[in-house]
N, C-alpha and C positions, 0 to 999 in steps of 0.2 A: 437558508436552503436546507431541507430535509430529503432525505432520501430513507428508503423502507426495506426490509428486506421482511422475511419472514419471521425470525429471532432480531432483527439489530432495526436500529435508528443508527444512520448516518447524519450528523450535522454540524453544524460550523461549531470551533471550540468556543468558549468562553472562561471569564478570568478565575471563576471557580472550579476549573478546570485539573487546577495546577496539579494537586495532590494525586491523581486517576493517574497520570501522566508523568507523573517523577516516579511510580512506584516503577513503571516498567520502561523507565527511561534514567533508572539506576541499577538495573537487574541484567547484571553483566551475563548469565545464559541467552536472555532475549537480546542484546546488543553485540553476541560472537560476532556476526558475522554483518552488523553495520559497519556503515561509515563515518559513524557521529560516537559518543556517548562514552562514557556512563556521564551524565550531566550531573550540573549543580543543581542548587533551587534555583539560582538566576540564571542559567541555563536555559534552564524546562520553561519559567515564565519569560525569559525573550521570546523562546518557540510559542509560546502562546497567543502573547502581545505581534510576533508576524503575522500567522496564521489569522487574529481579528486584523489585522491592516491589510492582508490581502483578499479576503473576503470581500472588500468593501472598494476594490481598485476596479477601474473600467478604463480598458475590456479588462477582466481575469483573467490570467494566466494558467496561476494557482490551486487548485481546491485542495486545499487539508482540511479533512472532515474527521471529528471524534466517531469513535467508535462505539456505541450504544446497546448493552444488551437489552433488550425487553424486560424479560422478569426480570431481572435484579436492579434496572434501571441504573445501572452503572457502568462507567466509560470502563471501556476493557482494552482499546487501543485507537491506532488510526490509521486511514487510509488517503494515500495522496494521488492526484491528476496533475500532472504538471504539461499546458499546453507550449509547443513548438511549433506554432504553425500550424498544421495541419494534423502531425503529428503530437503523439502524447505518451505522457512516459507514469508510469503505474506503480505505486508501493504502498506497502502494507506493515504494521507493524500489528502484535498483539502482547497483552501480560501474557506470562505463560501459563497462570493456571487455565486460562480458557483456552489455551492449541490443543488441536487432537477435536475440537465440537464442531468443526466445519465451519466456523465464526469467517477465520480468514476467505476463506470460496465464498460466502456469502456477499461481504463486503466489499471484496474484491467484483466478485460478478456483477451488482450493482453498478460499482463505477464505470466497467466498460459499457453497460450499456447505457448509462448517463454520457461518456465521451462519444459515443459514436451515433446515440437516436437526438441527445440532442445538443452537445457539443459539434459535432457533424464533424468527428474525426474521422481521418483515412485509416490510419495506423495507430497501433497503441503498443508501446513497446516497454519490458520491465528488464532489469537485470538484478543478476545473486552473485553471489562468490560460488565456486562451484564446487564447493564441500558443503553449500546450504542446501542438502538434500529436499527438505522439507518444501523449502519457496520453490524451490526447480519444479516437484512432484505438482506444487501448487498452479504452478505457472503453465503446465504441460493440460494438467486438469481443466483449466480455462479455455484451453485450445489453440495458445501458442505454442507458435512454433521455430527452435534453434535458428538465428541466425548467422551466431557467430560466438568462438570461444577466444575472450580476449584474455593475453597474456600477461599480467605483471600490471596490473591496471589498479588493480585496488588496494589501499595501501595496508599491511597488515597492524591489528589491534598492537603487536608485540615489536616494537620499534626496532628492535634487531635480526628482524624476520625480512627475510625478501619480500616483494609484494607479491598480493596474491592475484587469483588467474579470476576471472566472471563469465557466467554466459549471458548473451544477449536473447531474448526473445522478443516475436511480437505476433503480433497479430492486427489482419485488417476486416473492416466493415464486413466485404462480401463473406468470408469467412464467420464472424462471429454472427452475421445475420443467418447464412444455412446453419448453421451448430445450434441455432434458437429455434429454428423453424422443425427442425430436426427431431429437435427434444435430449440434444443432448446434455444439457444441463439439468433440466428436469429430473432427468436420471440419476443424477451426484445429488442431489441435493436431499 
């Protein structure tokens, strides 16, 4: 499965993979504010080795898609669909030398409109820590919308720290389909 944007290739990973994906899945700036990491090498290629085993499951659940720049043809991160039903839940990672080029909104936007034109999701819903400015700003861009600020929910990087707090957002069909008709994305990009 391929998906396009204007700057990026989204598509399924593969086992040459590893190295794109252990740089910024050891880059403890880009992993503040997850819930996983800083990984091993066998770490990064079990993450690999899933990501090709759920590609290939029927029905998919799943989609972890690398992330592709055009010119440099080089994976720069990834973006994930995870189906619930109906619903679907949305994440994004990037190296950091490429944040700040609209890569994330790119890729991100792709996915929802693959969940919802032809996944035929109702809702798509993503969450951040809520000191990750950056995803929230990204999140709001897309044109979700705050559902909910949950408290003590994610556990912190720093084992002697409380946990920390997230927001939830989402967004559905009738929404992301006026927002496209609209041209508001057009506009960001």
């Amino acid at each position: 499965m391929n998906l396009e944007t204007k700057d990026l290739i989204l598509r399924e990973y593969t086992l040459n993979d590893t190295k794109d994906v252990h740089v910024y899945g050891t880059d403890e700036e880009v992993l503040r504010y997850m819930l996983w990491g800083p990984n091993t090498l066998l770490e990064t290629n079990q993450f690999i080795e899933l990501s090709i085993f759920q590609s290939v499951q029927e029905p998919r659940v799943e989609y972890g898609l690398a992330v592709i720049e055009k010119k440099s043809n080089r994976l720069i991160g990834g973006v994930s669909l995870i189906m619930k039903g109906r619903k679907a839940e949305i994440g994004w990672i990037l190296n950091r030398i490429y944040w700040g080029k609209g890569y994330a909104y790119q890729a991100a936007l792709e996915l929802l409109n693959f969940g919802f034109n032809v996944l035929k999701c109702d809702t798509v819903e993503a969450t951040c820590d809520t000191e990750n400015h950056r995803s929230y700003q990204l999140m709001r861009k897309l044109g979700m919308r705050l559902i909910s600020t949950e408290s003590g929910v994610r556990p912190s990087r720093d084992l002697s720290q409380k946990n920390r707090d997230q927001y939830r957002v989402e967004i559905d069909r009738k929404r992301f389909q006026e927002s496209l008709e609209r041209g508001d994305y057009a506009r960001i990009i």
